[in-house]
C-alpha positions as CSV (number, residue, x, y, z in Angstrom):
1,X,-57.0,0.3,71.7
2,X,-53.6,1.5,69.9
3,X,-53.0,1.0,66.6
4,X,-49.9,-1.6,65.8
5,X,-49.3,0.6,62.7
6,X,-45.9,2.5,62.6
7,X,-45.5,5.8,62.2
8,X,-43.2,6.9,59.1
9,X,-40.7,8.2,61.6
10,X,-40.6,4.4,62.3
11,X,-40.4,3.1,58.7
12,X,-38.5,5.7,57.7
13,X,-35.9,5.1,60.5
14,X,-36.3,1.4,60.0
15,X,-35.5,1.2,56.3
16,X,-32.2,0.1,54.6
17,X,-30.0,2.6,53.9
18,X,-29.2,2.2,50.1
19,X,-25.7,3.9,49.8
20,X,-24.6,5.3,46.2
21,X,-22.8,3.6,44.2
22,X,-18.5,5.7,44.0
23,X,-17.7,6.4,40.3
24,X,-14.8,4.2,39.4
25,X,-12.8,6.7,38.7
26,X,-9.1,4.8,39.1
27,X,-10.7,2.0,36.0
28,X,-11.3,5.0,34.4
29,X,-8.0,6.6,34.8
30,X,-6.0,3.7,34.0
31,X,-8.1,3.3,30.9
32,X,-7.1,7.1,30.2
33,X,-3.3,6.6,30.7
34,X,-3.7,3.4,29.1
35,X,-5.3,5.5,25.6
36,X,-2.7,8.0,26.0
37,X,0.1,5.8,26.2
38,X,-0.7,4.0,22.8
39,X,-1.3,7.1,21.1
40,X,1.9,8.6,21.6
41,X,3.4,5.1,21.0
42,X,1.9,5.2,17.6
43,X,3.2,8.7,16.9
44,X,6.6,7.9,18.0
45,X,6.7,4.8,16.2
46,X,4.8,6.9,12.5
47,X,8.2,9.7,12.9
48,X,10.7,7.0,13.6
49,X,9.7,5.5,10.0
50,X,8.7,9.0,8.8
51,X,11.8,10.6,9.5
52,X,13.9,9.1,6.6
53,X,11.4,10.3,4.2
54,X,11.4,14.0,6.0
55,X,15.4,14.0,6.5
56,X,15.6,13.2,2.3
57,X,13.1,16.4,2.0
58,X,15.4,18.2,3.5
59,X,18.3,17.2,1.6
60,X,16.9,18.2,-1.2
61,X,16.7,21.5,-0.7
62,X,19.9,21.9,0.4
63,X,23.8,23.3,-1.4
64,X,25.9,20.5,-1.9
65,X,28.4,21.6,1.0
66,X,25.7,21.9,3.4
67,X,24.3,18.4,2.7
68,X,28.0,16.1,2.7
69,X,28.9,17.1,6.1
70,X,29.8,14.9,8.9
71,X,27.4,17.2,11.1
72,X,23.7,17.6,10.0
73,X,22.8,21.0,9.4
74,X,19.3,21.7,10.7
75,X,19.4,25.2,9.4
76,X,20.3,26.0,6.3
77,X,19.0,28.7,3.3
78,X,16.7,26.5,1.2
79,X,17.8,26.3,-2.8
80,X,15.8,25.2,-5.9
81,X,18.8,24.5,-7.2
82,X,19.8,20.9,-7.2
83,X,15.5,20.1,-8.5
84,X,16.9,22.3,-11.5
85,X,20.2,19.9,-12.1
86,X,17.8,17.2,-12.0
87,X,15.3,18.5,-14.6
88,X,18.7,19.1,-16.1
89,X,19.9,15.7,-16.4
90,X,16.6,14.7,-18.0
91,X,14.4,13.0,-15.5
92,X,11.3,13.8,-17.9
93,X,12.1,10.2,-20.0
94,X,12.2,8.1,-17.0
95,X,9.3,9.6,-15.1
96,X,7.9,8.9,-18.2
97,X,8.4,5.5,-18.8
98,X,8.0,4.3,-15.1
99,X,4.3,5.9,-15.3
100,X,3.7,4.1,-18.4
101,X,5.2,0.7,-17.4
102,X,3.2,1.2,-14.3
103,X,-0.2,2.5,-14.8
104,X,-0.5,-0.7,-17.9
105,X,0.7,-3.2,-15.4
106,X,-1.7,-2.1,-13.0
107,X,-4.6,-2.0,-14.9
108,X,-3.7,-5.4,-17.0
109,X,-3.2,-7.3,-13.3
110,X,-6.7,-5.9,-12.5
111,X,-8.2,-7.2,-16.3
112,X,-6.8,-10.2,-15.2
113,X,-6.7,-11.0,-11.6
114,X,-10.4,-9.9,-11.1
115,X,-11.8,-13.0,-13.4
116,X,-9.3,-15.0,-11.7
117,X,-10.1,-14.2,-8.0
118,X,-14.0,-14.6,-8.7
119,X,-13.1,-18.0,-10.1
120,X,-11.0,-19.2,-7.0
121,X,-13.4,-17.8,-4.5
122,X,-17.2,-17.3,-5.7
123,X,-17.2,-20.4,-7.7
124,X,-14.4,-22.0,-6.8
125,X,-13.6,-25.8,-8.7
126,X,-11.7,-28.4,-8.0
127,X,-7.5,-28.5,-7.2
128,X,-8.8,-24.8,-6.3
129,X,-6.0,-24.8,-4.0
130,X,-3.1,-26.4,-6.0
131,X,-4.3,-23.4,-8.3
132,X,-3.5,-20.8,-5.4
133,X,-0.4,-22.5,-4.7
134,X,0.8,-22.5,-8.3
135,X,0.5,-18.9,-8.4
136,X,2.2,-18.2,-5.3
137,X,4.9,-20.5,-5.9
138,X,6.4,-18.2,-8.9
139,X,7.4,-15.8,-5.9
140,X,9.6,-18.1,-4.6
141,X,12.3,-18.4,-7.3
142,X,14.4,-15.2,-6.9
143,X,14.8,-12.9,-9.7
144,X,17.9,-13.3,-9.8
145,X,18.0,-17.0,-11.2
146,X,15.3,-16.5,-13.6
147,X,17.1,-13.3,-15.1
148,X,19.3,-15.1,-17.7
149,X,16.7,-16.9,-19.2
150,X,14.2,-13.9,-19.3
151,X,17.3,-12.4,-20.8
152,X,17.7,-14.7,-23.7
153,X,14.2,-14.9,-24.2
154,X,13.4,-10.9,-24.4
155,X,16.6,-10.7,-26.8
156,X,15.6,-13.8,-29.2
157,X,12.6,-12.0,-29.3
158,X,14.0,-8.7,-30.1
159,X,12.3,-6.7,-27.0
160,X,15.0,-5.7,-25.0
161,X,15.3,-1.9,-23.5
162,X,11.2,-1.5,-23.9
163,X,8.5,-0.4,-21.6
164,X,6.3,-3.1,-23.4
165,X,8.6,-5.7,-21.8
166,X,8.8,-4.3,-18.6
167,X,4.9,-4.0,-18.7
168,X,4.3,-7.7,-19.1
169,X,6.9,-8.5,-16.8
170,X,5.8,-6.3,-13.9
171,X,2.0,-7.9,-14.7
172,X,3.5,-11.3,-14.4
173,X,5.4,-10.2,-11.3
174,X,2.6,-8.7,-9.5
175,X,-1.0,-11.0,-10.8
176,X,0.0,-13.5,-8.3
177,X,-0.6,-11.3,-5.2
178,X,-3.2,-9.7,-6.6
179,X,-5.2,-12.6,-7.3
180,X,-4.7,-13.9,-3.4
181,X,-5.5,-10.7,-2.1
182,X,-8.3,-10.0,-4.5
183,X,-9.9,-13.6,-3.6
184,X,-9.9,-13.0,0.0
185,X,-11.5,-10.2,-0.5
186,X,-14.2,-11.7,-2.9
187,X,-14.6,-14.2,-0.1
188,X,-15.8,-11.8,2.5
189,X,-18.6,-10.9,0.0
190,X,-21.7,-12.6,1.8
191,X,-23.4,-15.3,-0.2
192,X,-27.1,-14.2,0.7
193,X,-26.1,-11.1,-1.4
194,X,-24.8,-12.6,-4.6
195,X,-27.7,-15.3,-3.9
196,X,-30.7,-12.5,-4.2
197,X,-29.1,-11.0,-7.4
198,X,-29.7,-14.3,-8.9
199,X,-33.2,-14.8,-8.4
200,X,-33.5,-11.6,-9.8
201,X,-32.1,-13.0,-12.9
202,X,-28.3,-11.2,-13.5
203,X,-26.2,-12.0,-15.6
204,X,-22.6,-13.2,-14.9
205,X,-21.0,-9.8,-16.3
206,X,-23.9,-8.1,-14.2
207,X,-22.7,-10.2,-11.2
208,X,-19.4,-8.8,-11.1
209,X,-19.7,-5.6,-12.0
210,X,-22.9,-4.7,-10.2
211,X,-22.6,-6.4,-7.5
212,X,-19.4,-7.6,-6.6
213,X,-16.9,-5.0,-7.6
214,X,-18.6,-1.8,-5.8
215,X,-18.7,-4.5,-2.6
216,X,-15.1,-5.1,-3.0
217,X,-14.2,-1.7,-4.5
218,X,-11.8,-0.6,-1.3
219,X,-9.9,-4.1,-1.5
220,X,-9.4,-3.9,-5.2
221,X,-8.3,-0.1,-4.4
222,X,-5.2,-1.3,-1.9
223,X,-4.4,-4.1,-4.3
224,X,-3.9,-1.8,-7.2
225,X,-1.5,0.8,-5.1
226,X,0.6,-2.4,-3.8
227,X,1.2,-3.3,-7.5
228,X,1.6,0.3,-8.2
229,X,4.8,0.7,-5.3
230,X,6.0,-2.6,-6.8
231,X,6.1,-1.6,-10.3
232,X,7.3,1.7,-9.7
233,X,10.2,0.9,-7.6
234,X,11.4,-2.1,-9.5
235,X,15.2,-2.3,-10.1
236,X,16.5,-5.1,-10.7
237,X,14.6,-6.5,-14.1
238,X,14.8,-2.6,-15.2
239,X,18.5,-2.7,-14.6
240,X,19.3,-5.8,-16.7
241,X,16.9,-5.0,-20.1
242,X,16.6,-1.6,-20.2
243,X,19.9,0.5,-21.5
244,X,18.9,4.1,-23.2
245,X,15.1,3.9,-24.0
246,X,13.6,2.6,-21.7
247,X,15.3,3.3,-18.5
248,X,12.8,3.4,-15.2
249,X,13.2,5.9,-12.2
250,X,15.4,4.0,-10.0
251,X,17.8,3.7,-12.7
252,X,17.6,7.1,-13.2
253,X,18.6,7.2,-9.1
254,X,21.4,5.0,-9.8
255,X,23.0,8.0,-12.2
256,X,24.2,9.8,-9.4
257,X,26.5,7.4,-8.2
258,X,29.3,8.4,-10.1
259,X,33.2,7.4,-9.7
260,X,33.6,11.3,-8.9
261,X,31.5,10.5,-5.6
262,X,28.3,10.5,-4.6
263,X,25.8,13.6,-4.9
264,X,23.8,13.7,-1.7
265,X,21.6,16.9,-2.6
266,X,20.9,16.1,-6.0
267,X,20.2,12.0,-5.1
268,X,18.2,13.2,-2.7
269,X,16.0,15.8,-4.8
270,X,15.5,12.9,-7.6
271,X,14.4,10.7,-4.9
272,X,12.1,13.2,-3.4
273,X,10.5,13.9,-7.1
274,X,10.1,10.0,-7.7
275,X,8.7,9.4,-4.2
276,X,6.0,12.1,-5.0
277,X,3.5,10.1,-7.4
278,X,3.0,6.9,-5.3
279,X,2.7,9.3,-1.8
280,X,-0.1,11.1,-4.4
281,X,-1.6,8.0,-4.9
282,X,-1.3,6.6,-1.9
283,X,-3.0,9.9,-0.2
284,X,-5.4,9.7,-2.5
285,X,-6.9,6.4,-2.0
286,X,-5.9,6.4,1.8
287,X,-9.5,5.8,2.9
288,X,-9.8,2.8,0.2
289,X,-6.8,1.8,1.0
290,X,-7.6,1.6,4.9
291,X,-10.9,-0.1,4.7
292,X,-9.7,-2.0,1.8
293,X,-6.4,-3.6,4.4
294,X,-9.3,-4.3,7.2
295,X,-11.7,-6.1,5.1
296,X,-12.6,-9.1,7.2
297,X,-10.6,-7.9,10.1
298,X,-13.6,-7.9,12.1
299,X,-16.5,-10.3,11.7
């Protein structure tokens, strides 16, 4: 009798072909172009905003003549010369003073907004937010209608044309940010964390400077280079109680505005040399600074 068993020719024959799966190669592509295209976006978009910065560079390196023309000059012999006019005209006092007014402004809205911020965020009390709000609502009157007062006040007091007094005004001009930035960062600190240190028996002082500050370390970073570009390129207050001793960087800019015309070379060498210690700072806590900007970006 014949056996009803199929041969593997049969099964073999009989079986489902299984076809391959195609690589998706056109998802693939478009993600490609798609990656490309935002790059170079991005590095279009980083000269547009860079080029300023790289034209003033130029500048400064530049004659006179060559720089106040109606057509740039792309090539050109580079000169020292207009850096030595402005080491000349005595930049050394004003660098001076706008490192000192901000460097202690800095460091006295981190004394003080750190405290703060832990206050408002890890053990927050009540009217915690008409707190926040009374902080942020001295940014709303403009400078320019509380500067006859301050005025009267820095004179009556006999503290007009010091760094001292710019100092505590640039600490009173940037601690309100800094405590709003500095509490959201404080707030992305998680509680099981600060929790465990407890039952371990820290102290308060041990709590924040154990724990919380090297957690929070990149977001008190980017707070303290905002207020340093704030302090550093303050005019206005500068302007109106400084005269001789105390004059800042940008007034030192202003100099070169003279009735004779202005001096495009040397303006832009001056501005090159007080650019160069907040792009210092700035490079070097760029990594702080970026993880600092994106803490609690992502969850």
């Amino acid at each position: 009798m014949a056996s009803a068993t199929p041969t593997a020719g049969t099964r073999s024959a009989e079986a489902p072909v299984r076809s391959r799966p195609r690589p998706r190669r056109a998802g693939s592509r478009r993600r490609l172009i798609g990656q490309v295209s935002w790059t170079a976006g991005a590095w279009v978009a980083a000269l547009v905003f860079f080029f300023p910065v790289l034209w003033m560079a130029l500048t400064a390196f530049k004659q006179e003549s060559a720089a106040y023309t109606t057509t740039p000059h792309l090539v050109f012999r580079p000169t020292l010369a207009q850096f030595r006019a402005v080491f000349d005209a005595g930049i050394g006092p004003y660098l001076a003073n706008s490192a000192t007014a901000t460097v202690l402004s800095t460091v006295l809205v981190l004394v003080l907004g750190i405290p703060a911020a832990y206050a408002l965020s890890i053990r927050p009390v009540r009217k915690t937010r008409d707190v926040l709000f009374f902080f942020i609502s001295t940014k709303m009157l403009p400078g320019v209608a509380a500067i006859i007062p301050v005025y009267l006040a820095v004179r009556d007091l006999g503290a007009l044309d010091s760094v001292w007094t710019l100092m505590v005004l640039y600490t009173a001009m940037n601690l309100p940010i800094a405590v709003w930035m500095m509490r959201s960062f404080f707030l992305e600190v998680p509680g099981e964390v600060l929790e465990a240190a407890r039952v371990d028996g820290v102290t308060l002082r041990q709590e924040i400077t154990r724990i919380l500050l090297p957690i929070v370390a990149p977001g008190i970073a980017a707070t303290a280079l905002i207020c340093v570009i704030f302090s550093w390129n303050e005019f206005f207050l500068a302007l109106n109680l400084t005269s001789v001793r105390a004059g800042t960087m940008p007034i030192f800019l202003v100099g070169f505005m003279s009735s004779e015309g202005l001096y495009w070379a040397k303006l832009a060498a001056a501005a090159t040399l007080a650019c160069l210690p907040v792009l210092l700072a700035g490079w070097l806590a760029q990594k702080q600074l970026v993880r600092g900007l994106s803490m609690g970006a992502v969850k």
